[in-house]
N, C-alpha and C positions, 0 to 999 in steps of 0.2 A: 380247538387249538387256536392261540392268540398269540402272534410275534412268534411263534415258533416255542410255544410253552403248551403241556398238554394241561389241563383242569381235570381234576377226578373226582372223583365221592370215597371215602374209607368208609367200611364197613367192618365191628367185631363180628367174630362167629356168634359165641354164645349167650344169648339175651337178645341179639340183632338178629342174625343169619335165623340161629336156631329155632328162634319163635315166628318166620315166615317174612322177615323183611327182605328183599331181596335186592342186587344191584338194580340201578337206573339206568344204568350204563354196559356196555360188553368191557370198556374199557378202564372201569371202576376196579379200586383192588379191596384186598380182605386181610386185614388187618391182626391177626388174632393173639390175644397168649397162648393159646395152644401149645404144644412143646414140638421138639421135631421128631420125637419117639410117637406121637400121637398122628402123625400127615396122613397116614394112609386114613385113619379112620374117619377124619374129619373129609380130605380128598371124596372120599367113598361116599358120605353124606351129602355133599355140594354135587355128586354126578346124579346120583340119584332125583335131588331137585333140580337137574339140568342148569347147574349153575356153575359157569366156567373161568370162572374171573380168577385172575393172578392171588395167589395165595401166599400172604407173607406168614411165616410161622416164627416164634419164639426160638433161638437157638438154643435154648438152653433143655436139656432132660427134663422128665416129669420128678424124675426125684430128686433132682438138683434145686427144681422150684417152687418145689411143694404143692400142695393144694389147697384153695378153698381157705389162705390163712391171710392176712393183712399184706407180709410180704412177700405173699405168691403175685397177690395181687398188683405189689408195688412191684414187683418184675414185669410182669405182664404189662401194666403200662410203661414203664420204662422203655420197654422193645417198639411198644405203636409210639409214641413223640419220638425214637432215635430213628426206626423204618420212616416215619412222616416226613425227618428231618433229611436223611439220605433220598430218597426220593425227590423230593427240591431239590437237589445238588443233580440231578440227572435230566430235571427239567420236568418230572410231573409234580403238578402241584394239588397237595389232596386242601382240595380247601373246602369241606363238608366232612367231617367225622360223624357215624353213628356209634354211641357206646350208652350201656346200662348200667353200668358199675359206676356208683357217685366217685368215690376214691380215686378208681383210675383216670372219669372224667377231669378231678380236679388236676391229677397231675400232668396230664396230656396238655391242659388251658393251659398250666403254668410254661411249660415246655412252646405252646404255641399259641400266643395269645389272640394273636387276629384268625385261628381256628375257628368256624363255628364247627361247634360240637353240637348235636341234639343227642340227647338224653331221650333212651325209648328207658318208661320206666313198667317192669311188668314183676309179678310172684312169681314166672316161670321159672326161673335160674338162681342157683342157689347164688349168693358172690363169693 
């Protein structure tokens, strides 16, 4: 904490989380597209790897946002730059993104430019 402002690390679940990277922080959050029909299953996953860090999920249904398609995708980041964006407004500021998905990367930069983002690039995860 700096002036009264908290610093965190975002982190996606799947391609991040899921392939073994884990917060640096207890007070790092998690960023995901995940839906909110999907929380307990992803929850249930993070307790298992004893990892308890704040979990922002996707408002929106799995069937509302499809899967696995260009504009599931474009929702999915849409929701991390608008959570990034809302969270500065309350005082933490995520200034370290990790994400694998190139597409959502690009849209997250555009949304926040002085973001650094790292790109973890791996085969595990379908996009």
């Amino acid at each position: 904490m700096i002036n009264g402002i908290d610093y965190v690390y975002g982190y996606d679940f799947d391609g991040v989380i899921s392939i073994g990277i884990s917060p640096m922080s207890k007070e790092d959050v998690i960023i995901t597209g995940r839906c909110i029909d999907e929380k307990n299953l992803i929850l249930n996953e993070l307790r298992k790897r004893k990892i308890f860090n704040k979990v922002y999920f996707n408002p929106m249904t799995l069937q509302e946002r499809g899967n696995h398609t260009e504009e599931a995708r474009t929702y999915s980041a849409l929701h991390k730059a608008k959570k990034i964006n809302e969270l500065k407004e309350t005082g933490l500021i995520v200034v370290r993104f990790f994400e694998d998905d190139e597409l959502q990367k690009e849209i997250i930069q555009k949304s926040h430019p002085d973001l650094e983002i790292v790109h973890v690039v791996s085969n595990l995860v379908q996009k």
